[in-house]
N, C-alpha and C positions, 0 to 999 in steps of 0.2 A: 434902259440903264447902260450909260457908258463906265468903260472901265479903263482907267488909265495906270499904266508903269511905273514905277518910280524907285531909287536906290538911292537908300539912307545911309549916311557915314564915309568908308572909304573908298579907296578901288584896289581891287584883286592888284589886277595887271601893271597897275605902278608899285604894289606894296611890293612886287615880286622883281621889279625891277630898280626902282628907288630907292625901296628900305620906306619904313614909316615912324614919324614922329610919335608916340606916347609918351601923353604929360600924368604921371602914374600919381600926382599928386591928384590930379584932379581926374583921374579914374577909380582911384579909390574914393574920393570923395562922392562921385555919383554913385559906384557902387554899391555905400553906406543909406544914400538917399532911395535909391532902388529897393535895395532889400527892406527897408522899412515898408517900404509901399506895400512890396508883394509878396508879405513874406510866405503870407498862411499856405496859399497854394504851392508854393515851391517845397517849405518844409513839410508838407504832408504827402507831398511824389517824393520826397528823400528817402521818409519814413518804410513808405511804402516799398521803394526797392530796396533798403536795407533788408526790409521783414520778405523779401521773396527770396532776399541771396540767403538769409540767414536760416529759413526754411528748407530750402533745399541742401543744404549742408546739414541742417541738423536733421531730417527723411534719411538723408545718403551715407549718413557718419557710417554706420554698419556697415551696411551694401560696401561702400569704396573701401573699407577698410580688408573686405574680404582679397579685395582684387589686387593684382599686382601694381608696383609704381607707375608702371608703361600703361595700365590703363587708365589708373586714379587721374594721371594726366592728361590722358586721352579725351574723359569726363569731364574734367575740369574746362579743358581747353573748349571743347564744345558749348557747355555750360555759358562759356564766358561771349564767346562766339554769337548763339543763339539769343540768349535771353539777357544778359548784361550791356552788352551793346548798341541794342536795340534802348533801355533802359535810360543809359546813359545820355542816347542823342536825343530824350524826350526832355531829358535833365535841362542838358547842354542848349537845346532850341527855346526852351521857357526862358533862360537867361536871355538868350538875343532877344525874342518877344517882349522882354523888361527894357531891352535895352534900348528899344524903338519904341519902345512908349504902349506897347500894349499890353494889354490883361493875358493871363493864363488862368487856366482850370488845371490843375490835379490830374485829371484825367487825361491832360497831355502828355502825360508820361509815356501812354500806349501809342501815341497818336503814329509812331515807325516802323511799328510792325512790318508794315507792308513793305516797307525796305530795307526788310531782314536778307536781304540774299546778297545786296553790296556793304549792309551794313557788317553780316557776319565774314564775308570775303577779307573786307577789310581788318577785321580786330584777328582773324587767322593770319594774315600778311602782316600784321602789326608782329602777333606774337610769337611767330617763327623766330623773326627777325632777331628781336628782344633772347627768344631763348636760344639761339644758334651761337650769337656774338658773348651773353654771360659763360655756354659752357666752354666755347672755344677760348675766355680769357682767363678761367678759373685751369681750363687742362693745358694749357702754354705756361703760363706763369705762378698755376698754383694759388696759395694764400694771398701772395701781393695781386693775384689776377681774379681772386675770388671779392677782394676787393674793388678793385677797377673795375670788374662786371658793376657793381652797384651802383656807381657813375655812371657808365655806358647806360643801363638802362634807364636810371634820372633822367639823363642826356634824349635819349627815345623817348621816354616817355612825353619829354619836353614839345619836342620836335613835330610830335604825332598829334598835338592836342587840339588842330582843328579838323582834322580826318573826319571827324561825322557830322561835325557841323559843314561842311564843304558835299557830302554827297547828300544831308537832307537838306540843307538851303539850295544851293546851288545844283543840283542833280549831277553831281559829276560821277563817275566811274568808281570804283575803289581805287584803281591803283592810281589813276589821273588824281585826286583826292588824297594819298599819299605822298605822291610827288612833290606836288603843289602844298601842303602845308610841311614837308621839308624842307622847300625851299624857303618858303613863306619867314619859318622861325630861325632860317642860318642865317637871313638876310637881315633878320633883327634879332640877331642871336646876343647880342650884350644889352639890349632892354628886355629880354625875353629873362635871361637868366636872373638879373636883377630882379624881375618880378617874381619869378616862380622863388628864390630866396625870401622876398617879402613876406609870399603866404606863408611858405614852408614855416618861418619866424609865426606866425598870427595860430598857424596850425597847433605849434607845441603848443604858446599860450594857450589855445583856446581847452588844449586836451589837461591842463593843471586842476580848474576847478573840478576834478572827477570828472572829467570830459563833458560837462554839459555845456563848455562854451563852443562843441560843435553844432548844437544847435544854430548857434548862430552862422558861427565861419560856411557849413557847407553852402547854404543857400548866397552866403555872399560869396563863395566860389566860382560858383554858375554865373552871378551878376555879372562878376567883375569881367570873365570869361566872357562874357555877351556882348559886353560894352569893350573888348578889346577884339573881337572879332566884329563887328561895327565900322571898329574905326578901320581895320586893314581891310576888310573884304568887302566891305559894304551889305546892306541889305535889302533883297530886292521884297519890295510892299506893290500890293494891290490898292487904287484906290477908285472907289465907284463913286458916281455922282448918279441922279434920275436926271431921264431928259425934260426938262421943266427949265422955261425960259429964264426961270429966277438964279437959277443953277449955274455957275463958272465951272470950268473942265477942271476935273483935280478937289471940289472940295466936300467929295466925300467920304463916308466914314470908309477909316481901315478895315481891308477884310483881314479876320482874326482866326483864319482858318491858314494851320499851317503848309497846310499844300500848295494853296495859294502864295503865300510868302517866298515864291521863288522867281529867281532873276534870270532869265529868259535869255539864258546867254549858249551860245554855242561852245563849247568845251574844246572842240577845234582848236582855238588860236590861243591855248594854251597848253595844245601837244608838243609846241616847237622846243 
């Protein structure tokens, strides 16, 4: 059985140097077409980390409430670190897997575990960051800085949104991974902003019906997310064929195993 390489969608290394084109009319539209497809598996890893984060808050309400702010934070921050993170990039990777045309399981959601030490590195470097710049614009400027913090962190949170799809797809670093989808989204920082407005827009709608139109919006969250990291970073796929004469190089099935779905690139030539 051979196994051939292959990267679907964009490339990193020009999206970082060129900027990239997204036609958001027709990412939303596959988006809409994806999430019909996939939806059940994605909505029931939603569910599921909904009901782990909600768990543990409602276990800890007491507990934290005993402890001072400096730790409840502390907790928090860990929490968010550890076991959120990790959560999220199972989320975040089922989207790209939609977005390349493959199936997911539910149980993709754990499938990062194992790259809980760059993945928590990372969301602790995210969220210093995040709370350093809110207290410092709330304790300079006060009220009008208590506000601007609230942008400022939009603004990061913006910026940061392919940090864990970059160290599970691509195995990059934390901080190499941080870097690089900052640069990533200043580079296309006025189709980025315009998009993230879009959801933001789809988000309230969806929270009027009594919030049940989140059902919908989050899993096409993830999609749309997959299918816009596609197009700027590309995706690296495995593809095997058997050695069997009947058989051309390349036309066998995709491997559906996320570990495998990674692109085989040196991280090197994107320290410069």
């Amino acid at each position: 059985m051979n196994k051939t390489h292959y990267v679907l969608g964009g490339n990193l290394k020009k999206s970082l140097t060129e900027g990239a084109s997204l036609d958001l009319k027709q990412i939303f539209k596959d988006a809409f077409v994806i999430t019909r497809k996939h939806y059940l598996p994605l909505i029931i890893a939603c569910l599921v980390t909904v009901a782990i984060v909600a768990t543990f808050y409602t276990l800890s309400l007491n507990s934290l409430s005993e402890l001072s702010e400096s730790n409840q934070l502390l907790i928090n921050f860990i929490f968010s670190s550890v076991v959120i993170a990790p959560l999220v990039t199972g989320l975040q990777m089922m989207g790209i897997n939609h977005a390349i045309g493959l199936k997911s399981r539910s149980a993709d959601l754990f499938s990062f575990f194992n790259l809980i030490l760059q993945l928590a590195l990372a969301s602790m470097m995210i969220n210093i960051v995040v709370y350093i710049l809110s207290v410092a614009f709330s304790e300079v400027l006060g009220d009008i800085g208590a506000k601007l913090s609230i942008i400022v962190m939009l603004y990061l949170n913006m910026t940061f949104c392919m940090v864990y799809p970059l160290i599970a797809e691509k195995k990059f670093s934390a901080a190499l991974a941080i870097r690089l989808s900052f640069k990533l989204i200043n580079k296309n920082l006025l189709q980025f902003t315009f998009l993230f407005i879009l959801l933001f827009v789809l988000a309230i709608i969806a929270l009027l019906p009594s919030g049940l139109g989140m059902f919908l919006f989050i899993p096409f969250y993830f999609n749309i997310m997959g299918i816009v990291y596609r197009q700027m970073c590309g995706v690296g796929i495995v593809a095997t064929n058997l050695d069997d004469d009947n058989d051309s190089p390349g036309n066998g099935p995709l491997n559906n195993d996320a570990q495998e779905n990674t692109e085989s690139k040196n991280s090197s030539e994107f320290e410069a």
